[in-house]
N, C-alpha and C positions, 0 to 999 in steps of 0.2 A: 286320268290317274295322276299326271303329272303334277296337276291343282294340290291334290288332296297330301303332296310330298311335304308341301313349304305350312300347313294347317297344324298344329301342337297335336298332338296324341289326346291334350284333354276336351280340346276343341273335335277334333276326330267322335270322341266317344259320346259328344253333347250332340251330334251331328248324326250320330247312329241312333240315337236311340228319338231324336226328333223323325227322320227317316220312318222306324218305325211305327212311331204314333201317328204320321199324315200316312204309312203305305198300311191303310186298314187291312186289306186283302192278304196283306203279308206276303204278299207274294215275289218279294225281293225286288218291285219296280214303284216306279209311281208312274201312274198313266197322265195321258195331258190334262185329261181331268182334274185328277185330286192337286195338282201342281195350281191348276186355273183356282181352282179351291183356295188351295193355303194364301193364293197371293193376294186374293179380294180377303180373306179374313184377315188377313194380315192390314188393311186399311192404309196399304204402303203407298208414300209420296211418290205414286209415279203415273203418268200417265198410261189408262189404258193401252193406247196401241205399245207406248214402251213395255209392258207386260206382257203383250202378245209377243212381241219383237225376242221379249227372252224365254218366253217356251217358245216358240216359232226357232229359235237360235240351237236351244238343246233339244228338240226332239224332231230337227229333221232327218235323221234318218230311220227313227223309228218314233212310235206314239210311245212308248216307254222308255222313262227315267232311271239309269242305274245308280246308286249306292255312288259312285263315284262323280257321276255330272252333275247330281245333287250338292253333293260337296264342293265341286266346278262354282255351281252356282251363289250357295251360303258365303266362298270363299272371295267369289265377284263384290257383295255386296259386304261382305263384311267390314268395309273402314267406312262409309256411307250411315248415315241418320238411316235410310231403308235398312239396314242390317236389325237394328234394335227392334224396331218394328215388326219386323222378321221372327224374329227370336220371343219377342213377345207373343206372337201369334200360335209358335211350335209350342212353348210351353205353358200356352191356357189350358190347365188340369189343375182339380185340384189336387192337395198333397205336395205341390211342387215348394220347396221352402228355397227363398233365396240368402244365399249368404253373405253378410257386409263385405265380407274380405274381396277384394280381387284382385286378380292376378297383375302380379308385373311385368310376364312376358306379354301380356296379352289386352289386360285392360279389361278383361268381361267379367260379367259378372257370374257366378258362380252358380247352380242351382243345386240341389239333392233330394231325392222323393223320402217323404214323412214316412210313406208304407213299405219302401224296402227297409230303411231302418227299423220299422217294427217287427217286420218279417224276419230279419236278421239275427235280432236281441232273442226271439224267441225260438229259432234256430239254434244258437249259442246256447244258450243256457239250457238246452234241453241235452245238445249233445256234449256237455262238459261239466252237468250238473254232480258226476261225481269225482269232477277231478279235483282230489285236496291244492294241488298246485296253484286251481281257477279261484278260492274261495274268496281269496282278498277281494274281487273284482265282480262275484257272483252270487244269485244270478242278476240282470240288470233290470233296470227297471225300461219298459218299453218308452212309457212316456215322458220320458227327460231326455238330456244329455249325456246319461251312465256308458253306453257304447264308445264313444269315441273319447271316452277317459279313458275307459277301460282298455282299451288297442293301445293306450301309450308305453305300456310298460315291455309289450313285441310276447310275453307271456301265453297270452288269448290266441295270437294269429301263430307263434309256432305249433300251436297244438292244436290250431283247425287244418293248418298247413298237413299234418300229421292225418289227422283225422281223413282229410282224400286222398293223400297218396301217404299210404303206413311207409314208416322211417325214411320217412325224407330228412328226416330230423333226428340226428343222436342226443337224445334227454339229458344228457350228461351235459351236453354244451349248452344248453338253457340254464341263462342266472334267474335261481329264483329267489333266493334269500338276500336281505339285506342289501336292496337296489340301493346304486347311488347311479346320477349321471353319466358314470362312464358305461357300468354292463348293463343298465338299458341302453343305452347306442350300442353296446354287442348285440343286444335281443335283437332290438329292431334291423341290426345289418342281415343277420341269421335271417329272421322271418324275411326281409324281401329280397335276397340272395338264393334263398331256398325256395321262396314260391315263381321267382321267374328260371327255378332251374325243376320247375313242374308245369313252366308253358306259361307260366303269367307274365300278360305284358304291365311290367314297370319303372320304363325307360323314363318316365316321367314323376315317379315317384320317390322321396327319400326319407332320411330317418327321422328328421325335425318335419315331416309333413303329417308322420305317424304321432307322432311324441305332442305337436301340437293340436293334433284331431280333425284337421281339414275333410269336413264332413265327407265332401263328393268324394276326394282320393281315399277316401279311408272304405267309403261303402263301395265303388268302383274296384278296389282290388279285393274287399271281401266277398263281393258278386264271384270274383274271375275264380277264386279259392273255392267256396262254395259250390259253383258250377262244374268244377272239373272234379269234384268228389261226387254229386249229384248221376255226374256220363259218365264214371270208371265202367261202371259194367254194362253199359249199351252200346256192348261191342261185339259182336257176333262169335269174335274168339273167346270171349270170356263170358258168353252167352248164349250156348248153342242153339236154346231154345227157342230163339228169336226167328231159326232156319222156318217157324213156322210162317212167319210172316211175307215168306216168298210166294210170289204171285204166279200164274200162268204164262208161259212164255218165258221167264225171268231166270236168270243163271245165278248162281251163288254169288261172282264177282258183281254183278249188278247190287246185288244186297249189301256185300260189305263195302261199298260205295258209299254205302247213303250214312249221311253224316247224325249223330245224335240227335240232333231234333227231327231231323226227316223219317230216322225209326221212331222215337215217339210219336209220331202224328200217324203209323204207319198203326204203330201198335194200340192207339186209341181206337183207331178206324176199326183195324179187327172187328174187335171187342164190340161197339155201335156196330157193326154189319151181324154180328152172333146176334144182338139185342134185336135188329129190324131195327133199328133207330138210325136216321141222318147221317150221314159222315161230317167229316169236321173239317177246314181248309185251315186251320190256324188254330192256337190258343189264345185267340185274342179276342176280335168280334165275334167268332163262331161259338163261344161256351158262355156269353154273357147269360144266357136265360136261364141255365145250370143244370139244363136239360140234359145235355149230352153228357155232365159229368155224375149227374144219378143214373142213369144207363151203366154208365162206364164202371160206377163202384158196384152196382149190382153185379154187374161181371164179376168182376174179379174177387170177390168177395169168397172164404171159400164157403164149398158148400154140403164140408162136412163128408167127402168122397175121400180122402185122404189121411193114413193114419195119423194119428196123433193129434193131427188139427181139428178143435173142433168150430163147426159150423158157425158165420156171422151172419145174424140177415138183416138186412135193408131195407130200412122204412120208407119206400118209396110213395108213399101219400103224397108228399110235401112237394111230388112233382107236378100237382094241379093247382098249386097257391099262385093267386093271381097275380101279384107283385113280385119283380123279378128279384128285391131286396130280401125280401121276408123266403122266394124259395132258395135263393142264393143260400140265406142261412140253415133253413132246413136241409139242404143237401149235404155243407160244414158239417153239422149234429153227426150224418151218418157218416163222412168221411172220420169224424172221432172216432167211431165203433171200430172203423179198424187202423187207429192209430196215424192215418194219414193226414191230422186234419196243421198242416204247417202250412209256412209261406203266405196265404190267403187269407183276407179279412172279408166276408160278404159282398163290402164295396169292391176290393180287388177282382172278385170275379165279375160284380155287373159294369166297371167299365173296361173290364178285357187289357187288365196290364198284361203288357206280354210276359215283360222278367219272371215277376211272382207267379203269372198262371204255367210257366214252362216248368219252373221249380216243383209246384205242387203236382203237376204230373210224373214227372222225372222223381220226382218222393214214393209216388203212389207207385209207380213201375217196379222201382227198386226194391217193394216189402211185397206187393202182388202182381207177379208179371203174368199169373195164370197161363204160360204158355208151358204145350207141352212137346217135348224134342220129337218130330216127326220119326216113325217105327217103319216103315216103308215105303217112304220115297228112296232113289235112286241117287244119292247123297254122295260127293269124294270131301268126306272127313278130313282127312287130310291136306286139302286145301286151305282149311279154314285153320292156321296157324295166328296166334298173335304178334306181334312186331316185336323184334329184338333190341337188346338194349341200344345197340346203334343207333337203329331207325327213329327208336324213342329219345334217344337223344339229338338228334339233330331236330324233330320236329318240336321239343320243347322247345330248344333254339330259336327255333325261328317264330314261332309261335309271342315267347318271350320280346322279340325285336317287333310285334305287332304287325305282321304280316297280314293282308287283308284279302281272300278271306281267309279264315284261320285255319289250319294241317291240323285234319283229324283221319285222314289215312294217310301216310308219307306219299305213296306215287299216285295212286287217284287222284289227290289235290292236288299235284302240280305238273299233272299231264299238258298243260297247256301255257306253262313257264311262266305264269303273270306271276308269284310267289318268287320264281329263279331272278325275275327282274325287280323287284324291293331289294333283294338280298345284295344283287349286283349293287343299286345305289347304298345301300349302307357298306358297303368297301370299297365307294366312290368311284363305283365304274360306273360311267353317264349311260346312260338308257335315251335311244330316242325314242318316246311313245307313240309319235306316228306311226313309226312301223310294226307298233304292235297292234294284235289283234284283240279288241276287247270284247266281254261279255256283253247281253246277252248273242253268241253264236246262232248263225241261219241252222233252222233245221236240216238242211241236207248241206254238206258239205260241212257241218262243224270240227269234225276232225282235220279237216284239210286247212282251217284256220287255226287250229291249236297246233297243228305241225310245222306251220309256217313259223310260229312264235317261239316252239322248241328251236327249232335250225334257226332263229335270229340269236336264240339264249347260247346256243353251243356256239355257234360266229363270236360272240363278245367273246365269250369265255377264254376264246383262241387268238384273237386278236386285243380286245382293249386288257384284258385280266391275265391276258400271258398264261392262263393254268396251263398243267401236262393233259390235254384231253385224248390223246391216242388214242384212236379205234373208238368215238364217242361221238354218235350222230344225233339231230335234233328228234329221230323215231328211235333211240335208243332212250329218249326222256320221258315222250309220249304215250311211250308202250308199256313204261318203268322197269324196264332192266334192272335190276336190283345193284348188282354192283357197277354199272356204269353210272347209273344215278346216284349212288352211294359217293364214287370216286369226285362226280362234280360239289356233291354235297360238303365232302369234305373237306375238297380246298376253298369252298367258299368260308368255312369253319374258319380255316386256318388261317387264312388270309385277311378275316375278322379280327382274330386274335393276336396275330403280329399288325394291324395296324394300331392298335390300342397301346403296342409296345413303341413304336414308333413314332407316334403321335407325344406318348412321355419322353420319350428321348430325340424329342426334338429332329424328328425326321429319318436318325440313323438306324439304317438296315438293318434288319433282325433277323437269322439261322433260328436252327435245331441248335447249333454248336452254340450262338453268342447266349442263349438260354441257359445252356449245361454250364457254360463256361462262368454265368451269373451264379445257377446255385452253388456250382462247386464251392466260387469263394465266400458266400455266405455261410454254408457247412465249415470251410474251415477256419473261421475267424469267428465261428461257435466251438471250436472244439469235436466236429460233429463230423462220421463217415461220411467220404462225398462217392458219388455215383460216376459210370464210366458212359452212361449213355440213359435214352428213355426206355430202353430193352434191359437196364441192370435187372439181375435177379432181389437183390434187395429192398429193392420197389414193392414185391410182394408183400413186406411185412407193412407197410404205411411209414417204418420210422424216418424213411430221408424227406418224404413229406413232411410229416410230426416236427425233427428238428428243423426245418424252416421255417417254421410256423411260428415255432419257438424264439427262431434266431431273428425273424422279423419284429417279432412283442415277445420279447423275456418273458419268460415266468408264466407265459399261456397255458402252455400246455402243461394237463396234468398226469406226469409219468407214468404216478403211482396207481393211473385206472388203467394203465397198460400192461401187453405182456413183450417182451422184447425178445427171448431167443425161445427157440422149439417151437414155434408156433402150430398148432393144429390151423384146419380152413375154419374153423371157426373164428378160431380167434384170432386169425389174419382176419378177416372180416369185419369181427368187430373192433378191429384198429380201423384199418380202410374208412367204416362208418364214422367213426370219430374223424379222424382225418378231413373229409368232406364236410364235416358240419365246423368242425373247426376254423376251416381256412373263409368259411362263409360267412363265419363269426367274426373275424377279422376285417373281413369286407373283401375277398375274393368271389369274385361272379363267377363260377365254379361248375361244370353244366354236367360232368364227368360223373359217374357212379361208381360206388364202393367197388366193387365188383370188377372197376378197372384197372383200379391199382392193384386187386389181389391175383388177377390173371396177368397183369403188367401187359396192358394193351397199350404200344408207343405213343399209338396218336392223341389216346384220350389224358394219359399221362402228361404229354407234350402240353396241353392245354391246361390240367391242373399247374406244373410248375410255370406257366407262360401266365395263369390268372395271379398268381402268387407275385409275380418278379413285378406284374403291372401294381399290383396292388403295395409292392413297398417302394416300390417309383414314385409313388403318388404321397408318398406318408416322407419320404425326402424331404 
């Protein structure tokens, strides 16, 4: 883990997705095998036994590679003649377009795949073809370079941003008319201020990267945007109907465990078990022959039992054509009939992209999930709550900081502190790795290795991080006690958020008070009501936000779509939302929801005015 710290994010994500292309099995390792593999395809200057020496090196304590020693490894060779060669070997596919530009931190060269930009363009324009806003830009043409013009204007991506998580985005604070250079850099701060405050990691990305069209960052965060509209609802709380995909022996908690792709592969299976057909270990090598995805649509397909809907059926001839290309496409043909046929070109399903074939399932789910909410099992309903705004907000958080692997249930994934320790090193509390315990965990005793790793996570917390952890033990992590995990979650927040202040002010300490004590004089050297704490009651309406906003960039904020006294929750709210989007507009990194200002929740408060004060620190 400790390798993979000092590796760029962009290098991180060229690294994940070569990973996936050597680990066919998908099974989240590489065994010593496919490793012995890549390194003779690779034709790399080195002697054999040296080759033995370095798997011999990483996989003596098990014959499987994780995600991480891999990284170890690409990261060994990477200032080495063997590096390129390396790199070369990972991205023999074709589709792979390299791009002249390269990077300055880093010196490599750049790649981006042909077919998720096709997949993308036609993604887009399908689902924005009737927005008057999109027309300047729409729709694009797949085979050119019209996408990444078209992402320059921040337009396109506020309103895909939108499109997976509804009003993240107040419309009002999108310029659309009469661009110049200045309010596309508001677009563009807006769009990637608001997609990493929906969980997108874009620590690495900025507005001249959008504005100039840098292929790979441009399709890289539109993946991450895309993807997380794609899982909104493969989620058990906002999918009851999923409960059907529980298994014998299996508890509710075990289900809502399993992370969005792990129910899609769960709920493919079904469907192929209903069929008699094969099950599937992947959407990558296992769907190339497009077997298992004419099964799959016949499933789901309705079949006419249901008011209203009427009946599609499924041309399933085209599952005896001998050539995996020619039935790849006839099985497209029938995934048209019901509207699913995105993401995938023929060639994408016979060489098993993972990206594009997860999309195209995750498609197919979303419009036919065929499942139906079990009538008499033995069910506690109320267990199955979805996450509160808190929860969802810290996991955007950290999620956004590129935590590896990614929180898609806040305590489940970080039952075993490997997440609590990234977060530790981005607020510079040193982490020794040795003593932590990495994946993959022994079958018996795994819990006894993830608890070990909580109680080293609570030790720092207490000792290098100085937090208040009273009454907070490392099985208070592991078991996810809501609010004792909550309370470490949040001074790791906090303690984010005043380092950023610290780091602008050149070191000096930063309070709750040296914050108040900031906006107050900004308030009043605007003319403008100042506040007695982050508990004011006037918080509620968004204005002491609003005029800061204002007192940072004059003439921002526009009054006249506001309402200022009597406010109904309505239209407290829809201040608040303006507020949020406004201060994102600005370039405030903002992670807080409307909804906090209008209940006046201190600590999230605390963070909106703290991203603000960083944000005119920096404009000094």
């Amino acid at each position: 883990m400790a390798a993979s710290t000092s590796i760029s994010a962009e290098e991180l994500e060229e690294l994940r997705e070569a990973f996936a292309k050597i680990d066919v099995d998908n099974n989240g390792y590489i065994s010593k095998d496919e490793l012995n593999k890549l390194f003779r395809a690779a034709n790399l200057a080195l002697p054999g036994y040296r080759i033995r020496e370095i798997v011999q090196e990483f996989t003596k304590n098990s014959d499987q590679l994780t995600f991480d020693e891999f990284t170890e490894i690409a990261h060994n060779l990477k200032s080495t003649e063997v590096a390129k060669t390396f790199r070369k070997a990972i991205n023999k596919k074709e589709g792979i377009c390299n791009v002249a530009g390269t990077s300055e931190q880093s010196g490599t060269q750049h790649s981006y795949s042909e077919e998720e930009k096709v997949a993308f363009v036609n993604w887009i324009n399908k689902a924005l073809e009737k927005d008057a806003d999109c027309k300047h830009v729409l729709p694009m043409d797949p085979n050119n370079n019209d996408l990444f013009t078209a992402m320059g204007d921040g337009i396109v991506l506020c309103k895909m941003i939108n499109l997976s998580v509804p009003d993240t985005i107040d419309e009002r604070t999108i310029n659309k008319k009469k661009l110049t250079p200045f309010t596309i850099q508001e677009n563009l701060n807006l769009a990637l201020n608001s997609a990493s405050a929906i969980g997108c990691h874009v620590v690495n990305i900025g507005a001249e990267d959008l504005k100039e069209g840098r292929q790979h960052l441009v399709l890289g965060l539109l993946w991450q945007v895309i993807k997380i509209g794609l899982f909104a609802d493969i989620e058990l709380s906002r999918n009851e109907a999923l409960i059907a995909l529980l298994r014998d022996g299996e508890s509710l908690e075990d289900l809502m465990k399993l992370s969005p792709e792990e129910l899609l592969l769960r709920w493919a299976n079904y469907h192929l078990e209903q069929a008699g057909a094969p099950k599937v270990n992947n959407f990558s090598s296992d769907i190339k022959d497009s077997k298992a995805y004419y099964n799959l649509l016949n499933q789901v397909a309705p079949k006419g039992d249901e008011e209203g809907i009427p009946p599609i059926t499924i041309d399933m001839s085209g599952i005896r054509e001998k050539e995996d290309l020619k039935r790849a496409e006839c099985m497209l043909d029938q995934a048209d009939r019901l509207g699913c046929r995105q993401f995938v070109m023929p060639t994408d399903v016979i060489r098993g992209n993972p990206k594009l074939n997860l999309a195209f399932v995750a498609n197919l789910f979303n419009k036919y999930p065929a499942l139906k909410k079990p009538e008499n099992q033995d069910i506690d309903w109320s267990s199955i709550e979805g996450e509160t705004r808190e929860e969802r907000t810290f996991r955007n958080w950290m999620n956004s900081l590129g935590v590896n692997p990614r929180v898609n249930h806040l305590y489940a994934d970080i039952d075993d502190a490997l997440v609590i320790f990234q977060l530790y090193e981005k607020i510079k509390v040193p982490v020794d790795w040795d003593k932590v315990n990495k994946p993959p965990y022994p079958k018996l005793g795994s819990n006894m290795k993830k608890l070990e790793n909580c109680n080293y996570a609570v030790e720092l917390g207490k000792k290098e991080a100085k937090f208040s952890l009273v009454g907070i033990a490392g099985q208070d992590l592991n078991e996810g006690n809501r609010t004792l995990t909550l309370a470490l979650l949040w001074q790791l927040m906090r303690r984010y958020t005043l380092n950023i202040l610290e780091d602008l002010g050149e070191g000096q300490k930063v309070t709750d008070d040296t914050i108040v004590t900031w906006v107050n004089d900004m308030l009043t050297q605007a003319g403008k009501h100042t506040i007695t704490s982050f508990k004011d009651g006037s918080i509620s309406s968004s204005m002491p936000v609003l005029d800061l906003i204002d007192a940072i960039q004059p003439g921002s904020i526009r009054y006249d779509l506001l309402k200022t006294e009597d406010l109904t929750e309505e239209e407290k709210l829809n201040n608040a939302k303006y507020a949020i989007s406004m201060a994102r507009k600005i370039g405030a990194r903002v992670y807080a929801l409307p909804e906090d200002l209008v209940e006046v929740k201190p600590k999230m408060v605390m963070t909106v005015f703290a991203c603000l004060m960083a944000r005119a620190m920096k404009r000094a």
